[in-house]
Biopython code that builds the backbone (N, CA, C, O; Angstrom):
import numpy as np
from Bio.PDB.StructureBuilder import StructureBuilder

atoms = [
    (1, "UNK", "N", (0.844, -1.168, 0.000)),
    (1, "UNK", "CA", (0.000, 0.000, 0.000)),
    (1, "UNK", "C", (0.896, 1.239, 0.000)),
    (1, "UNK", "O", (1.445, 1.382, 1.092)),
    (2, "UNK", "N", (1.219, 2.213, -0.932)),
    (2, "UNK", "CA", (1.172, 3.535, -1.110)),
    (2, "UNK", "C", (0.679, 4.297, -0.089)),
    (2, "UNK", "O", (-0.328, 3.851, 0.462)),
    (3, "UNK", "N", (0.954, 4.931, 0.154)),
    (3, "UNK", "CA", (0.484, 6.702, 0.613)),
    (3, "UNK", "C", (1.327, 7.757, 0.304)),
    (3, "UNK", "O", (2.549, 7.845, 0.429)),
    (4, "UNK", "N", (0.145, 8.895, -0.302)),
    (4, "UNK", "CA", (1.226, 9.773, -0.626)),
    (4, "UNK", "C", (0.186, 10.745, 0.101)),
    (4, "UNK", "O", (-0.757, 10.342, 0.782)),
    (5, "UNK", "N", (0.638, 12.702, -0.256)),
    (5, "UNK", "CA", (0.206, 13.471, 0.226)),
    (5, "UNK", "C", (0.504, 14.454, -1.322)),
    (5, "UNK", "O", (1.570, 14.665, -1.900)),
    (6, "UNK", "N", (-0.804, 14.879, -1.642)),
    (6, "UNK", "CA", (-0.557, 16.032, -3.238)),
    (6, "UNK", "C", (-1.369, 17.067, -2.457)),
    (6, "UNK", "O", (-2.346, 16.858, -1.738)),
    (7, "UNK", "N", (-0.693, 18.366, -2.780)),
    (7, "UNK", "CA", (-1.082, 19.669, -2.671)),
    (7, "UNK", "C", (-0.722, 20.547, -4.502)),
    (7, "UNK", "O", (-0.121, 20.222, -5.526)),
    (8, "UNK", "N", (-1.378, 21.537, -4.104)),
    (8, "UNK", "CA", (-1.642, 22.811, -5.145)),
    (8, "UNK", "C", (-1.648, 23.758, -4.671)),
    (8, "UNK", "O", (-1.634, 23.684, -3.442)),
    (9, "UNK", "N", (-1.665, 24.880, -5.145)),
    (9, "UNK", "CA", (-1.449, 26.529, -4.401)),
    (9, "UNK", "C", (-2.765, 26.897, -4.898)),
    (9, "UNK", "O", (-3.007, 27.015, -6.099)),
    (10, "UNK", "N", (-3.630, 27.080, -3.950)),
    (10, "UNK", "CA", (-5.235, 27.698, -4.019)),
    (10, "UNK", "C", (-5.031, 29.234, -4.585)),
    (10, "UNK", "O", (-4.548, 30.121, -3.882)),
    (11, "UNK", "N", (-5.537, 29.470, -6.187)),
    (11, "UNK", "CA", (-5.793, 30.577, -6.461)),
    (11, "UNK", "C", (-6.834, 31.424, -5.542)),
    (11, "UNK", "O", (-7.767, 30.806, -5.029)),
    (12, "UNK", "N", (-6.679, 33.024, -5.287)),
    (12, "UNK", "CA", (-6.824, 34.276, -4.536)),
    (12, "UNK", "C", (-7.888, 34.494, -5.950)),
    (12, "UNK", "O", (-7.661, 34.694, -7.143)),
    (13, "UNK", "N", (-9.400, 34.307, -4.958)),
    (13, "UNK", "CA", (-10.271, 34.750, -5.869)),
    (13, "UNK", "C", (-10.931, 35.794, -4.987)),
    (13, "UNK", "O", (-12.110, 35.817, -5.341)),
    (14, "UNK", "N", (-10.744, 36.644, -4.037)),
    (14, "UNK", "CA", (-11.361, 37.611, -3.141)),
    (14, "UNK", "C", (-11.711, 38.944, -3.859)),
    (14, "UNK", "O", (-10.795, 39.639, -4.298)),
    (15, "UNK", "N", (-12.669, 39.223, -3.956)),
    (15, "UNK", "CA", (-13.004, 40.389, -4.640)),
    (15, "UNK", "C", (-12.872, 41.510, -3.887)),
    (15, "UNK", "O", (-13.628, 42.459, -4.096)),
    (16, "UNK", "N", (-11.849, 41.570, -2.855)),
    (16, "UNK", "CA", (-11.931, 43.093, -2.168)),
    (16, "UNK", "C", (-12.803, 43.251, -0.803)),
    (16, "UNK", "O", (-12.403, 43.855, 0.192)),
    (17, "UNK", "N", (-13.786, 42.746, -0.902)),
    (17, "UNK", "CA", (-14.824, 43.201, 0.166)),
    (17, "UNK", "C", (-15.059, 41.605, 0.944)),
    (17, "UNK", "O", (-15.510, 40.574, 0.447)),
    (18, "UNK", "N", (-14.562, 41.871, 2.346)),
    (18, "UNK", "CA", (-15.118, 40.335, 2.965)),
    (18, "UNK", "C", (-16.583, 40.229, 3.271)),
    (18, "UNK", "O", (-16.834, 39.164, 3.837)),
    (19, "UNK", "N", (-17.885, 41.181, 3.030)),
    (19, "UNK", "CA", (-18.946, 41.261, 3.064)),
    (19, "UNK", "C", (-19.659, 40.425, 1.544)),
    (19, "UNK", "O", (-20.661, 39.711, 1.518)),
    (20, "UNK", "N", (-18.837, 40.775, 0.482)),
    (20, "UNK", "CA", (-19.676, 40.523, -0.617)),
    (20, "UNK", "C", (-19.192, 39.031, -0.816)),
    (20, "UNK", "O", (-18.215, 38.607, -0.199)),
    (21, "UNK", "N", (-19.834, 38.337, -1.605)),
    (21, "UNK", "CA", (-19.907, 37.561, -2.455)),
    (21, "UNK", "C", (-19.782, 37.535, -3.832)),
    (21, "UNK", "O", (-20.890, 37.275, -4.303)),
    (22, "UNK", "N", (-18.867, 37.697, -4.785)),
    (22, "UNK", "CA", (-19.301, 37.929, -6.233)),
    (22, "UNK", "C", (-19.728, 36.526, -6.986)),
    (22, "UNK", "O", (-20.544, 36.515, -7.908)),
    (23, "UNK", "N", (-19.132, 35.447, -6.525)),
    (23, "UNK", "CA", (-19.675, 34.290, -7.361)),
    (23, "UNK", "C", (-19.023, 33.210, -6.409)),
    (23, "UNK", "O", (-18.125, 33.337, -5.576)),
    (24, "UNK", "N", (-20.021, 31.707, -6.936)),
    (24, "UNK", "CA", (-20.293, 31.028, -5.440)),
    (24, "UNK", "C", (-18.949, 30.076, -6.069)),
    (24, "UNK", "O", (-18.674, 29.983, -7.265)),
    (25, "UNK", "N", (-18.297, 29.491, -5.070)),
    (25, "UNK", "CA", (-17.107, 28.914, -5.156)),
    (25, "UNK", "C", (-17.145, 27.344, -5.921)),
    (25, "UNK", "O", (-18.026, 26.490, -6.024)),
    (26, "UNK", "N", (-15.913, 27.426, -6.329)),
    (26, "UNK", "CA", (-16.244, 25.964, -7.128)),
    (26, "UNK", "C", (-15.117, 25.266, -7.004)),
    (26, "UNK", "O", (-14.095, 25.906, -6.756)),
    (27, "UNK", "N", (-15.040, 23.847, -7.140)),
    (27, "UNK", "CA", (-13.994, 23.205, -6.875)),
    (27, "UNK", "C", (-12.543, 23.669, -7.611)),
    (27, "UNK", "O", (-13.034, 24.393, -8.477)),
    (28, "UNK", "N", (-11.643, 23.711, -7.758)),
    (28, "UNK", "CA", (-10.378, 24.324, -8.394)),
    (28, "UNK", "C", (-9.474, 22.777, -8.829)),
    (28, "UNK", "O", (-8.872, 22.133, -7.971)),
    (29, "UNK", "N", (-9.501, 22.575, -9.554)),
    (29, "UNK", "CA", (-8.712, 21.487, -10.339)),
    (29, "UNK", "C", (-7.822, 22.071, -11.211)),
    (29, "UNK", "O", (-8.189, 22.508, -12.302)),
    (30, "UNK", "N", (-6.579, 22.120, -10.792)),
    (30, "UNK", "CA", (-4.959, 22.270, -11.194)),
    (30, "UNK", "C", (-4.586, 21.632, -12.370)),
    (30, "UNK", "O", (-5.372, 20.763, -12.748)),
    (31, "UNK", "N", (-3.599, 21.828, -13.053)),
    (31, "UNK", "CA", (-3.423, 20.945, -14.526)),
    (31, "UNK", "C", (-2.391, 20.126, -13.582)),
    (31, "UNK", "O", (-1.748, 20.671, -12.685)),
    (32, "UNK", "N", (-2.314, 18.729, -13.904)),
    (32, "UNK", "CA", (-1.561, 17.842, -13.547)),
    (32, "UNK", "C", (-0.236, 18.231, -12.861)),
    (32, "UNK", "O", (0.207, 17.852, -11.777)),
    (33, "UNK", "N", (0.275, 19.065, -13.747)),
    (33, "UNK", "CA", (1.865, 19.257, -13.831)),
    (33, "UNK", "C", (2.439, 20.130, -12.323)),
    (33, "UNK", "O", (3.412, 20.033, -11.575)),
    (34, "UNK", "N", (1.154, 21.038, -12.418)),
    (34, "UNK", "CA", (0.680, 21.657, -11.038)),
    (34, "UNK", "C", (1.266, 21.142, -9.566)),
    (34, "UNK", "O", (2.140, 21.666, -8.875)),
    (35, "UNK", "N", (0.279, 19.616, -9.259)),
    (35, "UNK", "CA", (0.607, 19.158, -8.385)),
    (35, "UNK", "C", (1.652, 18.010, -7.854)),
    (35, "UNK", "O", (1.969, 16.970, -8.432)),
    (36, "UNK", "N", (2.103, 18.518, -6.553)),
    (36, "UNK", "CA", (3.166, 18.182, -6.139)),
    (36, "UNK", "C", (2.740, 17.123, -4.973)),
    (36, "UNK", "O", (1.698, 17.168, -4.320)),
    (37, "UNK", "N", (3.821, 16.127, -4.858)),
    (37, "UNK", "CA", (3.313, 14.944, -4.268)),
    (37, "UNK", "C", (4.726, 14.240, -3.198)),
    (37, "UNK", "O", (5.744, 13.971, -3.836)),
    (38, "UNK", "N", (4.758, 14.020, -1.967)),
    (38, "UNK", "CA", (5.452, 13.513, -1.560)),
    (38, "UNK", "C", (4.706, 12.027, -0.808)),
    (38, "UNK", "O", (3.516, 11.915, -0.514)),
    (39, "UNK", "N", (5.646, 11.118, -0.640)),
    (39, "UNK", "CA", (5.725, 9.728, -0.115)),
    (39, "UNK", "C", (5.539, 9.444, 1.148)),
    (39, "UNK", "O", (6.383, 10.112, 1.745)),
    (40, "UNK", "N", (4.963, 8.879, 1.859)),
    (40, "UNK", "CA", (4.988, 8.316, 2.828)),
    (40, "UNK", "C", (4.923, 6.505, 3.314)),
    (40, "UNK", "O", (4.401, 5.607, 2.654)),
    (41, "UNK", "N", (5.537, 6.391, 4.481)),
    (41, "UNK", "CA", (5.387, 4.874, 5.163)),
    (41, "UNK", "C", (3.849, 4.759, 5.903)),
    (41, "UNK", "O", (3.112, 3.779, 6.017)),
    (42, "UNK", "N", (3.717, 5.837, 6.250)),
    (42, "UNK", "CA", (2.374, 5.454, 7.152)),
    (42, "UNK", "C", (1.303, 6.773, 7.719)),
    (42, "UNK", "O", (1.799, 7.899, 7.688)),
    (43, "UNK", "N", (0.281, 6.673, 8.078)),
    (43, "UNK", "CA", (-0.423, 7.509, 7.810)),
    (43, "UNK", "C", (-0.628, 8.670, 8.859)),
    (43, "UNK", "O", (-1.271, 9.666, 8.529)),
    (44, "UNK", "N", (-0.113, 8.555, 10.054)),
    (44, "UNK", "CA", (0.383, 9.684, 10.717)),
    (44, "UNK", "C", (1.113, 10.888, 10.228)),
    (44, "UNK", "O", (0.725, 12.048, 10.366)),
    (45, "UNK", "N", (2.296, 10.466, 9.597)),
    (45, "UNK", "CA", (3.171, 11.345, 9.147)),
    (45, "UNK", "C", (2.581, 12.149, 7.742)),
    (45, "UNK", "O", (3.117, 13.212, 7.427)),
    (46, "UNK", "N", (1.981, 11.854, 7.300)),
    (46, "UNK", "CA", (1.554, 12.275, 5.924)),
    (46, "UNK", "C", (-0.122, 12.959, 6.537)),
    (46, "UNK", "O", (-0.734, 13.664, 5.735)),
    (47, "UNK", "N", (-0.569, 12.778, 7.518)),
    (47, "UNK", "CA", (-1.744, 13.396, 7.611)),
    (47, "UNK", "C", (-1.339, 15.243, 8.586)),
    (47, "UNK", "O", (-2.021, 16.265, 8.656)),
    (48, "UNK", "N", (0.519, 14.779, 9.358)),
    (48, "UNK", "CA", (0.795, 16.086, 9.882)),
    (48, "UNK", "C", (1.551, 17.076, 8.490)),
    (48, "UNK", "O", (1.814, 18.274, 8.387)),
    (49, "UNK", "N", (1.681, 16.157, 7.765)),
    (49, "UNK", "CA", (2.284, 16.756, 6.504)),
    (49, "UNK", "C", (1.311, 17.657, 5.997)),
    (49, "UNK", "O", (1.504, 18.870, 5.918)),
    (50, "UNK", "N", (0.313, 17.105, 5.668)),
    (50, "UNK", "CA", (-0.723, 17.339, 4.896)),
    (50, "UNK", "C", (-1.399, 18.681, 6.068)),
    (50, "UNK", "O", (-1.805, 19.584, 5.336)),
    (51, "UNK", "N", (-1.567, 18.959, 7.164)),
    (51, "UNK", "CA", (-2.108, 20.083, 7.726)),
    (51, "UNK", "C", (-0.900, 20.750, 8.078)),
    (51, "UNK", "O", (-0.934, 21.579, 8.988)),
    (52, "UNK", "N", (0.271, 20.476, 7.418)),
    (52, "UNK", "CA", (1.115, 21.777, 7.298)),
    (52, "UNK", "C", (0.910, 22.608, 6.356)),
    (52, "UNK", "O", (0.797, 23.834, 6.375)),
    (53, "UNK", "N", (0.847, 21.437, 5.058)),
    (53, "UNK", "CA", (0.671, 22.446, 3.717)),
    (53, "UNK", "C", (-0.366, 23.287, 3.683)),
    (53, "UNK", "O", (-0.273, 24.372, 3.109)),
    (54, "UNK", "N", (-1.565, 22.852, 4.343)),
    (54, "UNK", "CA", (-2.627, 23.644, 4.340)),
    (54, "UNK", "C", (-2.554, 25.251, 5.109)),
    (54, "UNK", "O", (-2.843, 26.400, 4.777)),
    (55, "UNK", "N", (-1.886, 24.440, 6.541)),
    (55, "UNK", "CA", (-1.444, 25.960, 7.064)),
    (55, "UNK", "C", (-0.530, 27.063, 6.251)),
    (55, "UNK", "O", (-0.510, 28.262, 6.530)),
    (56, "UNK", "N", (0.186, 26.468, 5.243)),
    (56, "UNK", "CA", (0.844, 27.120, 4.161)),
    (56, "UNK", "C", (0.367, 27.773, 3.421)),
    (56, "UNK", "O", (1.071, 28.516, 2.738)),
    (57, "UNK", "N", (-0.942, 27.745, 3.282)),
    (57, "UNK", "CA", (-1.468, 28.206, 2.098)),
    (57, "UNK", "C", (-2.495, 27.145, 0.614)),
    (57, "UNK", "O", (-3.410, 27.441, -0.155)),
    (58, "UNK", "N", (-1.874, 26.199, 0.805)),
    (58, "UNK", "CA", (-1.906, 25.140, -0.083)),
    (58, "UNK", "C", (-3.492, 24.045, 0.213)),
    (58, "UNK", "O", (-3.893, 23.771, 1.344)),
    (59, "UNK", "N", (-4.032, 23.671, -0.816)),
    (59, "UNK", "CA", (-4.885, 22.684, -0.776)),
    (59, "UNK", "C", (-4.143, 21.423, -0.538)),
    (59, "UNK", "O", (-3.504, 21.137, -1.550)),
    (60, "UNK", "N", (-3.993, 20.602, 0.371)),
    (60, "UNK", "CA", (-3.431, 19.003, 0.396)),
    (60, "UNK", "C", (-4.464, 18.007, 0.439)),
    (60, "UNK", "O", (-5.636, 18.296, 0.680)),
    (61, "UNK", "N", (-3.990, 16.642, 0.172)),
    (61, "UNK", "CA", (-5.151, 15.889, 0.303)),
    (61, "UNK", "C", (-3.888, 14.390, 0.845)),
    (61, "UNK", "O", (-2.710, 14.161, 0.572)),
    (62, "UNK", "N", (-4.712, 13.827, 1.518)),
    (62, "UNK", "CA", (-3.861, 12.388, 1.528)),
    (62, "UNK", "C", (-4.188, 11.360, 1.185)),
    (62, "UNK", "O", (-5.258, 11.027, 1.694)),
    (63, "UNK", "N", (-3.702, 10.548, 0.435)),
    (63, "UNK", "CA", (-4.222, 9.392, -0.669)),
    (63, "UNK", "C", (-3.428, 8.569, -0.395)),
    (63, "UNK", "O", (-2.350, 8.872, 0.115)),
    (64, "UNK", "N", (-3.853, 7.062, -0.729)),
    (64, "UNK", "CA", (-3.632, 5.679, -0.552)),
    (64, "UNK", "C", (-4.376, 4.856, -1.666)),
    (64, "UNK", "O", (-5.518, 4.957, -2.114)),
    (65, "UNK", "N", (-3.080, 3.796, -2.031)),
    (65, "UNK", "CA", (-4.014, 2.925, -3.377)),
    (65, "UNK", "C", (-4.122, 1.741, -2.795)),
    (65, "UNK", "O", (-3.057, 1.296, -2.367)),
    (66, "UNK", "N", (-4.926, 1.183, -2.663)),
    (66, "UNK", "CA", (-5.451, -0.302, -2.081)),
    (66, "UNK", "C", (-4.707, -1.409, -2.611)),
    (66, "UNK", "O", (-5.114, -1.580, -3.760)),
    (67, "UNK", "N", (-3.668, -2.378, -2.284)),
    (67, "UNK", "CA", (-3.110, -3.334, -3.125)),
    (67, "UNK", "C", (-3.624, -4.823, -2.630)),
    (67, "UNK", "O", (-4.127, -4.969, -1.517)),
    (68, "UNK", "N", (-3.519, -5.490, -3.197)),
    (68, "UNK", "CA", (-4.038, -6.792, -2.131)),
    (68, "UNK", "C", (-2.739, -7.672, -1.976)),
    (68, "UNK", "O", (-2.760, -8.686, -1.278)),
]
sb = StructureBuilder()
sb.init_structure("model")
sb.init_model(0)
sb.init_chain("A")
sb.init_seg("    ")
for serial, (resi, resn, name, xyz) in enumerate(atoms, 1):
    if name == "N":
        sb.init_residue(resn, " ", resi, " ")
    sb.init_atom(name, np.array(xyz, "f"), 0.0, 1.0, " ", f" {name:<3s}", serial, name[0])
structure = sb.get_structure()
């Protein structure tokens, strides 16, 4: 079993005013090349990984491929 951790840098869509709304948010999907991905052994370490990047700035996610 794999685990990794991929982040992206969340585009700044703020229109100026933290009152308004100009248009309702939508998921943000990166072109491949975009995202960046590091390795992990186990799922502790990659889940404190993963709420670093976020505190960074960054969208992370942590993923695992099922092997039998």
């Amino acid at each position: 079993m794999n685990i990794w951790v991929e982040w992206w840098k969340i585009p700044n869509t703020n229109s100026g005013s933290h009152a308004q709304m100009n248009k309702n948010m939508s998921i943000y999907k990166p072109d491949p090349e975009d995202i960046q991905r590091r390795f992990f052994d186990t799922h502790d370490p990659a889940r404190k990984y993963a709420k670093q990047k976020c505190a960074e700035g960054y969208y992370a996610t942590v993923k695992e491929d099922r092997s039998l």
